[in-house]
C-alpha positions as CSV (number, residue, x, y, z in Angstrom):
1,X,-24.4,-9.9,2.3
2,X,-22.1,-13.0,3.0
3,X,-19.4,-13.6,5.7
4,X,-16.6,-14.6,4.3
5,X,-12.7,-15.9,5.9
6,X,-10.0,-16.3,4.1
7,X,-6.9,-17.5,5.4
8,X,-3.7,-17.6,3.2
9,X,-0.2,-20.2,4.1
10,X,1.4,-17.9,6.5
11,X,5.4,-17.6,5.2
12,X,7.9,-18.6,7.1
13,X,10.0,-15.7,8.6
14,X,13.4,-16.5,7.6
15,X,13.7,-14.3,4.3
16,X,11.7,-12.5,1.4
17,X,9.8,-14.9,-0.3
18,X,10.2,-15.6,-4.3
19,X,7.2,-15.2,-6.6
20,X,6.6,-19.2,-6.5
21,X,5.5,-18.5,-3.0
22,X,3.6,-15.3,-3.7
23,X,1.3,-17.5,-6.5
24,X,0.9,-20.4,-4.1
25,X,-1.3,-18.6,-1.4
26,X,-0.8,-14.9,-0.3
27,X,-1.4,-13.5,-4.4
28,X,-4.5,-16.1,-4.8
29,X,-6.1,-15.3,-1.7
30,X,-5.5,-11.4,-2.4
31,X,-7.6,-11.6,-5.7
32,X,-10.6,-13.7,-4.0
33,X,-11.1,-11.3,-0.9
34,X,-10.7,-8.6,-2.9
35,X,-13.3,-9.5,-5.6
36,X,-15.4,-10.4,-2.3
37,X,-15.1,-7.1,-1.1
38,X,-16.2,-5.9,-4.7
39,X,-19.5,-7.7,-4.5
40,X,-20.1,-6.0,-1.5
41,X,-19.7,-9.0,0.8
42,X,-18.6,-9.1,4.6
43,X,-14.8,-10.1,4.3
44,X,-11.6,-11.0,7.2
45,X,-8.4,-11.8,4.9
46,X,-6.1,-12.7,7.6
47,X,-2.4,-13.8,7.0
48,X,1.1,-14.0,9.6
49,X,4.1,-14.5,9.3
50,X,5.5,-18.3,10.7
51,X,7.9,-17.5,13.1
52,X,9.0,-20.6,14.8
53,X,10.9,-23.8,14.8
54,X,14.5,-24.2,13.7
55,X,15.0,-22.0,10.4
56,X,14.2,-19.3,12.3
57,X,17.1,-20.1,14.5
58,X,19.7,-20.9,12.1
59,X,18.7,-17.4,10.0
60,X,19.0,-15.5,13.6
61,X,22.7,-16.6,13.8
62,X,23.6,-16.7,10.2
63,X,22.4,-12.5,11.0
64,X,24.0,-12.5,14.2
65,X,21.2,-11.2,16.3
66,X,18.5,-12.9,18.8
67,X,16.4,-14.9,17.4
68,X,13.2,-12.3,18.6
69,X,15.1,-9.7,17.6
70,X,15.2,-11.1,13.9
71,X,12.2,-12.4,13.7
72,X,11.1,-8.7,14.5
73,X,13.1,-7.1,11.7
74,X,12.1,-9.4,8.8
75,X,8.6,-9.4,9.9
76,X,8.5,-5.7,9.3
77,X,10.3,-6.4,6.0
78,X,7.6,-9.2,4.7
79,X,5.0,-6.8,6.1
80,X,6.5,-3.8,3.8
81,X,6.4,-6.0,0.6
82,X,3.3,-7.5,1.1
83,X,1.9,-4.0,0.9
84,X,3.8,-2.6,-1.8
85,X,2.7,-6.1,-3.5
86,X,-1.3,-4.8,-3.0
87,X,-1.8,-7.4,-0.6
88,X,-5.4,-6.2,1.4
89,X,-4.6,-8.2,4.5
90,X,-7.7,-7.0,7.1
91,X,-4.5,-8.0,9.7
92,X,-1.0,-9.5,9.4
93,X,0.1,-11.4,12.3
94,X,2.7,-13.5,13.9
95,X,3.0,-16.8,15.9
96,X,4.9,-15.9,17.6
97,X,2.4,-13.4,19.4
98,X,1.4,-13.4,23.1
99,X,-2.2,-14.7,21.7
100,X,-1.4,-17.2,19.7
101,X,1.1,-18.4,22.3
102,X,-1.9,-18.7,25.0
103,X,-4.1,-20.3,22.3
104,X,-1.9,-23.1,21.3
105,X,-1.7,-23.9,25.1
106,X,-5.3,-23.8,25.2
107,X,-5.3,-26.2,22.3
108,X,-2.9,-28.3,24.0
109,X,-5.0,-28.9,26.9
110,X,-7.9,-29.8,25.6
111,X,-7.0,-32.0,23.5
112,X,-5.3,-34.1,26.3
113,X,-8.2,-33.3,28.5
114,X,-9.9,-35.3,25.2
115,X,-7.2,-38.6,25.6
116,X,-5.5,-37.3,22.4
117,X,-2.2,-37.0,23.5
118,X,0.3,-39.6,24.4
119,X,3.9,-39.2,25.6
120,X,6.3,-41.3,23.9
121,X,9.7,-42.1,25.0
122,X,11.8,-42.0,21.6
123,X,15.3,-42.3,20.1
124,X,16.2,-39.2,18.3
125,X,18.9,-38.2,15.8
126,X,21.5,-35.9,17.5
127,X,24.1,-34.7,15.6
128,X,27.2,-34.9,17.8
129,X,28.5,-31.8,15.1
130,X,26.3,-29.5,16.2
131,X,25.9,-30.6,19.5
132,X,21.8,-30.6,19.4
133,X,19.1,-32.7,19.0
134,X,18.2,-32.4,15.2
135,X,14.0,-31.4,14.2
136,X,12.9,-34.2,11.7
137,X,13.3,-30.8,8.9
138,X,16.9,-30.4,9.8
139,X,18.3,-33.9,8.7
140,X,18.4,-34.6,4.7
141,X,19.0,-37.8,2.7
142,X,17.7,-40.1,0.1
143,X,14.0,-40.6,0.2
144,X,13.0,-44.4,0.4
145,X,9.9,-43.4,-1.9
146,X,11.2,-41.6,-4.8
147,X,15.0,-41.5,-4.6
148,X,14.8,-37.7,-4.5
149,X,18.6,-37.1,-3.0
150,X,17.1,-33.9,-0.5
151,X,14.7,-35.6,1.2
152,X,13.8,-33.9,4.5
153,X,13.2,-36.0,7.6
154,X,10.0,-34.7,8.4
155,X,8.6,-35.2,4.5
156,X,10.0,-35.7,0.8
157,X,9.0,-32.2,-1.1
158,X,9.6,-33.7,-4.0
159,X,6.8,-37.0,-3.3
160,X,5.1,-35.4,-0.3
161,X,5.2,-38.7,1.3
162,X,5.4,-38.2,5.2
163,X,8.7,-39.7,6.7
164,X,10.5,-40.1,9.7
165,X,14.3,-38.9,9.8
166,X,15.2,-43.0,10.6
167,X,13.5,-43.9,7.0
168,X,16.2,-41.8,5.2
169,X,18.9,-43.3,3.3
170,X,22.7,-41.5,4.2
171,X,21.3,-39.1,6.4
172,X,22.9,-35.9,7.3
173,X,22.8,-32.8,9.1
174,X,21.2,-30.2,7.4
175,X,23.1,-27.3,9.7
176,X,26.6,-29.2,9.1
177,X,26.1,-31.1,6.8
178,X,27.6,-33.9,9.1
179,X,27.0,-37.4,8.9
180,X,28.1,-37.7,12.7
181,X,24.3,-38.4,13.9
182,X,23.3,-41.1,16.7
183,X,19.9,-41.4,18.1
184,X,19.6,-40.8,21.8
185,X,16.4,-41.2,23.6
186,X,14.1,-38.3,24.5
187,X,10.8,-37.8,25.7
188,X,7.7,-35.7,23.4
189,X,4.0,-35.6,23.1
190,X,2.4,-37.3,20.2
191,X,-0.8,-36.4,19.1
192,X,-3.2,-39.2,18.2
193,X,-4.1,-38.6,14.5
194,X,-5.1,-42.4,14.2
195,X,-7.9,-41.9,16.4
196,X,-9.6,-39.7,14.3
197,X,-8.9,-41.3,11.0
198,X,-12.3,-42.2,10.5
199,X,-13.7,-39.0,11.5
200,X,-11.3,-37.0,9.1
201,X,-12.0,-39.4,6.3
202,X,-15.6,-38.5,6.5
203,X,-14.9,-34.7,7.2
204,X,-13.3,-34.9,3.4
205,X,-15.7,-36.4,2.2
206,X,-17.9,-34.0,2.5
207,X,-16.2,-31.8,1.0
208,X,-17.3,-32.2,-2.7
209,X,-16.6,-28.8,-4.2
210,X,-12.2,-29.3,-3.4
211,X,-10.1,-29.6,-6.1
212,X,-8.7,-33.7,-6.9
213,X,-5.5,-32.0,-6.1
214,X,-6.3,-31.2,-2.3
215,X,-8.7,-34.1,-1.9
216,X,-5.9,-36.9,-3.5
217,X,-3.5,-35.7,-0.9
218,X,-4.9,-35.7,1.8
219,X,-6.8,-39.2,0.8
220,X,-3.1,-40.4,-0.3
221,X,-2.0,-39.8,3.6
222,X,-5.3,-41.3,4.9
223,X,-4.9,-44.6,3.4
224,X,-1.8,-45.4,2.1
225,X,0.8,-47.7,3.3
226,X,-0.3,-47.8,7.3
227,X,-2.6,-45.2,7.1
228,X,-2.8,-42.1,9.2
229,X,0.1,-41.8,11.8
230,X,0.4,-40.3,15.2
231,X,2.4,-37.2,15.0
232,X,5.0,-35.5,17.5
233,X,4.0,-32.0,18.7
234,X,7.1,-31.3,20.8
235,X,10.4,-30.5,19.8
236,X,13.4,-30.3,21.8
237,X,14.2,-26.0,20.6
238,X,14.4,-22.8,23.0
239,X,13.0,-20.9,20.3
240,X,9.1,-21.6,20.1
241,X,5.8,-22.0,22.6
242,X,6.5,-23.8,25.7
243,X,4.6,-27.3,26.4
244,X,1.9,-25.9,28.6
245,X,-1.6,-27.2,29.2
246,X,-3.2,-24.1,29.3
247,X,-1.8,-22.4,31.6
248,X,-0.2,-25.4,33.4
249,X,2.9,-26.8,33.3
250,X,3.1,-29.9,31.7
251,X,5.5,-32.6,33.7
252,X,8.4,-33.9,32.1
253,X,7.9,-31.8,29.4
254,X,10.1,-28.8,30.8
255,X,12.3,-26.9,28.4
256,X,10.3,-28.3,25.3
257,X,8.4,-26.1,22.6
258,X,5.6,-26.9,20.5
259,X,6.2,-28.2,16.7
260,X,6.3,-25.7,14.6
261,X,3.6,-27.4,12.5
262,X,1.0,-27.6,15.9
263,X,1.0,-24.1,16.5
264,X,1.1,-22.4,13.1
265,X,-1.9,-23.2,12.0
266,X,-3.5,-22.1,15.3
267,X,-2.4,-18.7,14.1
268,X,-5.1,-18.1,11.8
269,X,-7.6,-18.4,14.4
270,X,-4.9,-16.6,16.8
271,X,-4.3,-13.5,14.4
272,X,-7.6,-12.4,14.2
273,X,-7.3,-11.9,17.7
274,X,-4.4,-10.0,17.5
275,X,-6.6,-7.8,14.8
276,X,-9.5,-7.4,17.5
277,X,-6.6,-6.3,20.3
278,X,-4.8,-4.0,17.8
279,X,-8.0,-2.0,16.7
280,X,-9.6,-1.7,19.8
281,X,-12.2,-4.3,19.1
282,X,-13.7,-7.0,21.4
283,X,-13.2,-10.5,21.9
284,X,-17.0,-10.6,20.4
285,X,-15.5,-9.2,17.1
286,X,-13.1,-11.6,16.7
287,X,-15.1,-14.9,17.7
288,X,-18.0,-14.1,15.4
289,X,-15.1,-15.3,12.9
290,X,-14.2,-18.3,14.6
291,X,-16.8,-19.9,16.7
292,X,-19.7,-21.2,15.3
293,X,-21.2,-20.6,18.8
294,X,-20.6,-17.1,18.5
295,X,-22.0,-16.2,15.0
296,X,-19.6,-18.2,12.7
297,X,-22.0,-20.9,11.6
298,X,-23.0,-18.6,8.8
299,X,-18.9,-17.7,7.4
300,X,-17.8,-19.6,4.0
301,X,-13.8,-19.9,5.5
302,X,-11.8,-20.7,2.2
303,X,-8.2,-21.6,3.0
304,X,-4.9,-20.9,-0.2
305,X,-2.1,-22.6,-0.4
306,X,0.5,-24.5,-2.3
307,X,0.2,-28.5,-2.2
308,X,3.2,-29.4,0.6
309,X,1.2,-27.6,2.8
310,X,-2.2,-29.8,1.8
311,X,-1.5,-32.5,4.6
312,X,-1.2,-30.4,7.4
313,X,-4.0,-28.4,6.6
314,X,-6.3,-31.5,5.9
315,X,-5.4,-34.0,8.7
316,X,-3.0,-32.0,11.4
317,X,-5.0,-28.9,12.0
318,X,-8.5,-30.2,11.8
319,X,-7.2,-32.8,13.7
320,X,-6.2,-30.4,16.2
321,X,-9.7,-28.5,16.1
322,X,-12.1,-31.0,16.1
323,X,-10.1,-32.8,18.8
324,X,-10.8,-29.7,21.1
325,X,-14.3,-30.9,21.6
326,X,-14.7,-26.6,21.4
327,X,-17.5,-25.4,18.5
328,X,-14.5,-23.8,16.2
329,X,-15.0,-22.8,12.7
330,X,-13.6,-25.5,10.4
331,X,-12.7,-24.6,6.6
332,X,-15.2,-25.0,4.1
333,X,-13.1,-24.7,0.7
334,X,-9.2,-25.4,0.5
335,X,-8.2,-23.8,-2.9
336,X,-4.2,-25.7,-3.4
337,X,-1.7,-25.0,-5.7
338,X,1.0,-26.7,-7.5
339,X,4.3,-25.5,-8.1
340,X,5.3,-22.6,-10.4
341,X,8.9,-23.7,-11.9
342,X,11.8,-21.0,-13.1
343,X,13.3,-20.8,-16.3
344,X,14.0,-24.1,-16.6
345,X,14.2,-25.4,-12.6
346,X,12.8,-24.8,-9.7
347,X,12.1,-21.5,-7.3
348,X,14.0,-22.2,-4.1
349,X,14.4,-19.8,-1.1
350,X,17.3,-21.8,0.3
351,X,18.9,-21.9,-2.5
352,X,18.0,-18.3,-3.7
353,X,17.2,-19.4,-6.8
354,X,14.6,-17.4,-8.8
355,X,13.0,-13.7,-8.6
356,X,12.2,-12.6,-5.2
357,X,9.6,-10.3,-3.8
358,X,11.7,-7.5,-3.5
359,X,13.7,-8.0,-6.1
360,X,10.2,-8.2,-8.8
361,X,9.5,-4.4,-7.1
362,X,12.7,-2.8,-8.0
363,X,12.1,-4.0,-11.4
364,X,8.6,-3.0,-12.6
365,X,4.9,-2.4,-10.6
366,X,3.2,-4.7,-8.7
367,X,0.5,-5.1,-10.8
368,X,2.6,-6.7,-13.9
369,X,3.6,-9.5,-12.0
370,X,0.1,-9.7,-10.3
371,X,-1.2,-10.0,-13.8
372,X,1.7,-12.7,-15.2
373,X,1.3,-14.6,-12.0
374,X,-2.4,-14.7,-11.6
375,X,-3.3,-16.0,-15.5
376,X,-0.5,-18.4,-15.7
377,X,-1.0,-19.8,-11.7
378,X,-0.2,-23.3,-11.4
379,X,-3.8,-24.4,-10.9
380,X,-4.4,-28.3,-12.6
381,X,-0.2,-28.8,-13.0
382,X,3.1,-27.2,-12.5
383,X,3.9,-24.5,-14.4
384,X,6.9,-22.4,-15.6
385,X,8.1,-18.5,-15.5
386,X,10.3,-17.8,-18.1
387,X,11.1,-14.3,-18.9
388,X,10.2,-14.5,-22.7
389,X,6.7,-15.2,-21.1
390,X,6.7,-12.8,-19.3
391,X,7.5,-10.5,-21.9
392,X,4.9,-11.4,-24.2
393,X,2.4,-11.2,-21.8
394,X,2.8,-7.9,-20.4
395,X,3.2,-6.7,-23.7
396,X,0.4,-8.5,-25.3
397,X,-2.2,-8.7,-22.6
398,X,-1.3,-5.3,-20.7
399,X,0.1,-3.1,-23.0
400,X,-1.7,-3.9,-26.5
401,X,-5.0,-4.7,-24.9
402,X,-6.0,-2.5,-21.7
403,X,-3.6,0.1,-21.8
404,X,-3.7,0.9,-25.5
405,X,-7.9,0.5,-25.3
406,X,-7.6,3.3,-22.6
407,X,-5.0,5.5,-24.1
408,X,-7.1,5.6,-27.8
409,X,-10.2,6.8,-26.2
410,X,-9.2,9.0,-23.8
411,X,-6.6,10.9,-26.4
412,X,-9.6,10.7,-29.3
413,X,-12.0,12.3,-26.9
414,X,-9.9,14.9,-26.1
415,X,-8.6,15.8,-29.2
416,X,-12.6,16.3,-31.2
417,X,-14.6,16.8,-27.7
418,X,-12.4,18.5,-24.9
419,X,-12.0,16.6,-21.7
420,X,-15.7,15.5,-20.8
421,X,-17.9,12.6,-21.7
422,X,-19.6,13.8,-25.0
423,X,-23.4,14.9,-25.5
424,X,-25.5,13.4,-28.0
425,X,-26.4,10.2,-30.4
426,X,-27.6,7.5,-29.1
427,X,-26.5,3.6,-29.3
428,X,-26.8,1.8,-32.0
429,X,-27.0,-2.2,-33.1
430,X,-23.2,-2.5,-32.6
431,X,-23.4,-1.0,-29.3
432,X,-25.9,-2.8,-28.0
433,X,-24.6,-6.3,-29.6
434,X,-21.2,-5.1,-27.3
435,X,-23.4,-4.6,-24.5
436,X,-25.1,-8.3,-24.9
437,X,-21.6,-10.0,-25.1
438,X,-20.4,-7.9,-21.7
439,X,-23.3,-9.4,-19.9
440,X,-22.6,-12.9,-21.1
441,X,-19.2,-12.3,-20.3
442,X,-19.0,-10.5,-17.4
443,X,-21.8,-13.2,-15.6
444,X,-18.7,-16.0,-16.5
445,X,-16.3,-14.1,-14.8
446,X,-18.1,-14.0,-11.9
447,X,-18.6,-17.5,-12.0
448,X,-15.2,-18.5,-12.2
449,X,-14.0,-16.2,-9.7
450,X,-16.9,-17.6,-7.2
451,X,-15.2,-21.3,-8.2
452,X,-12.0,-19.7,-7.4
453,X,-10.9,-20.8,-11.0
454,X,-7.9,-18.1,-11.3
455,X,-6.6,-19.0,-14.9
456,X,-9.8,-19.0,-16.4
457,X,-11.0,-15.6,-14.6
458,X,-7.7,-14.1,-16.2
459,X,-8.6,-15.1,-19.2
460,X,-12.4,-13.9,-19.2
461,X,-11.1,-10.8,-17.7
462,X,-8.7,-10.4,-21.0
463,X,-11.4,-11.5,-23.1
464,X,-13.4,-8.4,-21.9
465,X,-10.7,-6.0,-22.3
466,X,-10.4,-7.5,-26.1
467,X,-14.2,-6.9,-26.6
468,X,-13.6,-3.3,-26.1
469,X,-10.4,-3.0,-28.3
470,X,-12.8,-4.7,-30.9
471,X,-15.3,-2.9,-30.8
472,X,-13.6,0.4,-31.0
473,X,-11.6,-0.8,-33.9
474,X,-14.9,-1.8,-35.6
475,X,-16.6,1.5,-34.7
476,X,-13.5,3.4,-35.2
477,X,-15.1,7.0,-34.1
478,X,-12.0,8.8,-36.0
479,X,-13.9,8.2,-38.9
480,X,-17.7,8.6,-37.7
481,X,-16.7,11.5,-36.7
482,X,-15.9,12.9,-40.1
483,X,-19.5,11.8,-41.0
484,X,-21.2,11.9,-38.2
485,X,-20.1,13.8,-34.6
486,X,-23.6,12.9,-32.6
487,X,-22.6,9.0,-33.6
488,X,-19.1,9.4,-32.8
489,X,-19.9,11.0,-29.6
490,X,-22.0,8.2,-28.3
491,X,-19.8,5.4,-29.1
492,X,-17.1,7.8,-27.3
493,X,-19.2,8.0,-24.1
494,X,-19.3,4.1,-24.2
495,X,-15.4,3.6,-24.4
496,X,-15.3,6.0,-21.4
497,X,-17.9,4.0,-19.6
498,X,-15.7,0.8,-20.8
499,X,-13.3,2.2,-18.8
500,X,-15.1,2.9,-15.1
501,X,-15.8,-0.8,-16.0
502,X,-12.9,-2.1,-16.6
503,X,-11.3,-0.4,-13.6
504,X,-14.2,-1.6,-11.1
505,X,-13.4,-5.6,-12.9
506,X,-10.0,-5.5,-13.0
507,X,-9.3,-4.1,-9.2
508,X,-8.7,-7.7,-7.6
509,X,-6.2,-8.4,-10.2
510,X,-4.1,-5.1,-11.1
511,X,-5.6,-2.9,-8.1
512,X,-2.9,0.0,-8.5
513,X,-3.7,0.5,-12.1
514,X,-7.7,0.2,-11.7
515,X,-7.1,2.8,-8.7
516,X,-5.8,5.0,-11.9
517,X,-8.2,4.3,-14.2
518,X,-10.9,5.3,-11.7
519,X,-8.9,8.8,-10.6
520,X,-8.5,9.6,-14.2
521,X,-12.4,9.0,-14.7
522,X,-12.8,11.3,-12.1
523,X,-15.0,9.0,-9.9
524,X,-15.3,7.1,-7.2
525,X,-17.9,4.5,-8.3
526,X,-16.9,1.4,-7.7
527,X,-20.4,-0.7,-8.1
528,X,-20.4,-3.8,-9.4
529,X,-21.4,-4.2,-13.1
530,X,-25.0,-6.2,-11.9
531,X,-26.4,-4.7,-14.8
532,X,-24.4,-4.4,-17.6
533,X,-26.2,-1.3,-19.8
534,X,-26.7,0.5,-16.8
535,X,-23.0,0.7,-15.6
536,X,-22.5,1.6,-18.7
537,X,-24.5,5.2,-18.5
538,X,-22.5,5.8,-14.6
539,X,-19.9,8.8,-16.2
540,X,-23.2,11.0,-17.5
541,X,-22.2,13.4,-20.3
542,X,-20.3,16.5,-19.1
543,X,-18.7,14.6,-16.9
544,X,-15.1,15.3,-17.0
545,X,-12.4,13.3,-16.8
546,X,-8.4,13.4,-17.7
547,X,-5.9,11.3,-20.1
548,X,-4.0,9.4,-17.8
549,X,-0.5,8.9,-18.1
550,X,0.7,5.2,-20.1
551,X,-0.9,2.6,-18.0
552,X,1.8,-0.1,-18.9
553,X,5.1,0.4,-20.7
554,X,6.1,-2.2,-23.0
555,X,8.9,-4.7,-21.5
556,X,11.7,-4.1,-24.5
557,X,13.8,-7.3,-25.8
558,X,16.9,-5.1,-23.9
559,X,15.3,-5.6,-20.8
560,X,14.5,-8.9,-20.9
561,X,17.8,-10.1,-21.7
562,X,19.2,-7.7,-19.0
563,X,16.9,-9.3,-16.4
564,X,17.5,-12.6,-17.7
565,X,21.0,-12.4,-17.0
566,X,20.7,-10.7,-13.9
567,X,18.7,-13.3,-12.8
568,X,20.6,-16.7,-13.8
569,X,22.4,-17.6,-10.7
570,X,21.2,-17.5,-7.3
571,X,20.5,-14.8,-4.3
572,X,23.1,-14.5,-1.6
């Protein structure tokens, strides 16, 4: 049995998230610890949500409330969806939690203990509007690189290339939208990326199995222009961890917090802390995760997320870990996404453009849009949810193929032979040719699900559903039957067989529907098809079973345009 840690982007706490951000970590990372769990592998599937920095801030008094106080209530809220989304979370934390507090302060001090932190005197942008110091993410302009015209100060989203507020052209305050900045001088701790360029370089490269898209980031911020920079881990905020070296104050830095961006990450390793404290475990449970002293030399740790966050995760945090001179668990597989587009432009949470979370629930099941987003993620480029796409493909794929393959057989059996897996015959050359191309295909879903290849998994997974609507059309035991019952009983007992299997395959994908499947097949086997022919005998004859309601409805040209019109503008 394998060890296996998967770590998804943690949100950021100011809002319900839209479905690009679902497909760019959380929804991913769902389907690979789930089909983990189905092989019957050892898995911790930890997420939290990012509750720090200035967003957090600006949404807390946008709400009128505290900032705690919010982050409290939409934590509760992204917890809620996430669940009603099927996402199998082993714990769902926060950073802003009394461990992950302590452990970024532990981090902190180690890694000046190591000479990697230096405290620069430096001219920030104040905004005389909004009478604060403005975070590098709060001022906007023109980026130098690209020209994009929204350019944050701390990065260009639209280029990724890192900046500094001072590189943007017409900058202004994000809050106010003022252009009424000076730079003042302040003082913050920097820590020293550069000294560990050529450490981090050859860290990547050892990592063979990434995709380009991970690897040509984080190479792109290793070597281009000056290389690898320094970055600030202080900001000048209320709202965040205080500068502490462990549990020492930390001169001249009073009345500072931590960057958003230094203790985030720390999370991950902080949150399954919080799981151990919440469940009564100890610190043991927890660290045989995380330290490769402690029994973590043996986990796989696969990290999802969407390509903006590839720089942080490749050069800031293992910066941060390997900096600690400490034996921590460092990530083995970064599986990165690129952007999924709507209808035409782009998913934006501040500008509540697109289909959100919530909004996606009140309209259909979770498992349709766990389906549409999971074959059409944005694996090798960009792509696009438009709602004629959407359509088709719950119509096509769901509907037509797995829900119609499960309806004909279950109705047909019922109708000749009761309801109970039918006695007698015996298989045949069709049957066993059916059972030949399930193996085949069944052993290449596996292997693109161990790759991590989501599109293609989808796609095998679909392929098997066809083979079953295929064969069933070809055998087409409404008409055996008139010739020959004991035939037409056997290939019925296959097609209720097809459907344990399909359940038990399909669970990291559609979960809520293979959940029915199983409860209508009256059984709780979930084994892993290892062989083929013999899952295929697990529902015995006499076993009975029950026609389960429609497992998908069809998404009708009314509702589509309805939707699509509902959805044109933008959230509030």
């Amino acid at each position: 049995m394998a060890r296996i840690l998967i770590t998804s982007a943690i949100p950021y706490i100011n809002g319900i998230k839209h479905l690009g951000n679902l497909i760019g970590s959380q929804l991913p990372a769902d389907l690979y610890a789930r089909y983990q769990r189905g092989r019957g592998n050892e898995v911790m599937f930890l997420c939290a949500t990012d509750e720090h920095g200035t967003p957090a801030e600006l949404a807390a008094a946008k709400a009128d409330k505290p900032v705690a106080e919010y982050c409290a209530d939409m934590y509760a809220v992204q917890a809620d969806i996430a669940k009603r989304f099927g996402l199998s979370f082993d714990h769902f934390g926060r950073s802003s939690s009394e461990q992950n507090k302590r452990l970024t302060q532990h981090f902190a001090g180690k890694l000046d203990e190591a000479g990697l932190i230096r405290e620069v005197s430096e001219k920030q942008v104040y905004s005389n509007a909004d009478g604060r110091f403005l975070p590098d993410r709060y001022i906007e302009g023109t980026c130098p690189n690209c020209g994009y015209e929204r350019a944050r100060g701390d990065q260009c989203e639209n280029c990724t290339k890192q900046l500094d507020p001072t590189d943007l052209i017409e900058p202004r305050s994000a809050i106010s939208g003022s252009t009424d900045l000076e730079v003042r001088e302040t003082k913050h701790l920097y820590l020293r990326q550069s000294a560990m360029k050529d450490e981090l370089d050859a860290w990547i490269d050892s990592k063979t199995d990434w995709p380009i898209l991970t690897t040509s980031i984080a190479k792109k911020w290793l070597h281009d222009g000056d290389g690898l920079q320094d970055r600030g881990i202080t900001r000048d905020l209320d709202w965040g961890v205080p500068v502490k070296k462990g549990d020492q104050d930390w001169p001249g830095m009073e009345g500072k917090v931590f960057y958003v961006w230094f203790d985030a990450p720390i999370e991950y390793i902080a949150c399954a802390k919080e799981w151990a404290d919440a469940n009564g475990k100890t610190d043991s449970d927890w660290e045989r995760w995380w330290r490769t002293d402690k029994g973590a030399d043996d986990v796989r740790y696969v990290q999802f997320m969407g390509k903006d966050n590839v720089p942080f995760h490749t050069l800031s945090f293992p910066a941060t870990i390997l900096g600690s001179g400490e034996p921590w668990k460092m990530v083995d597989h970064l599986k990165s996404f690129n952007y999924l587009n709507y209808d035409g432009g782009q998913f934006s949470t501040s500008q509540g453009r697109g289909v959100f979370m919530d909004q996606a629930l009140e309209i259909l099941p979770a498992d349709y849009w766990r389906w549409w987003l999971l074959s059409h993620a944005p694996e090798s480029s960009d792509s696009e949810f438009t709602w004629e796409n959407f359509q088709q493909s719950v119509n096509k794929d769901l509907a037509d193929v797995l829900g119609n393959f499960v309806s004909r057989i279950t109705k047909f059996c019922r109708s000749k032979f009761g309801e109970a897996v039918p006695e007698g015959g015996s298989y045949g050359e069709r049957e066993l040719t059916l059972i030949e191309e399930l193996t085949k295909r069944v052993r290449a879903y596996e292997g693109h699900m161990e790759a991590m290849e989501v599109r293609k998994s989808a796609q095998e997974l679909r392929a098997i559903w066809v083979a079953g609507n295929e064969y069933l059309q070809a055998a087409a035991p409404w008409s055996t039957f008139k010739e020959d019952p004991e035939q037409a009983a056997a290939q019925v007992r296959l097609g209720l067989n097809l459907i344990r299997l399909y359940a038990v395959l399909s669970a990291p994908f559609i979960p809520e529907t293979s959940a029915k499947m199983l409860s209508a097949m009256n059984t709780l086997d979930t084994n892993w098809p290892d062989d083929v022919a013999a899952s295929l005998e697990a529902l015995p004859a006499a076993h009975e079973f029950t026609v389960p309601d429609v497992l998908f409805a069809k998404v009708t040209d009314e509702q589509r345009e309805d939707w699509q019109t509902r959805f044109a503008g933008t959230r509030a």
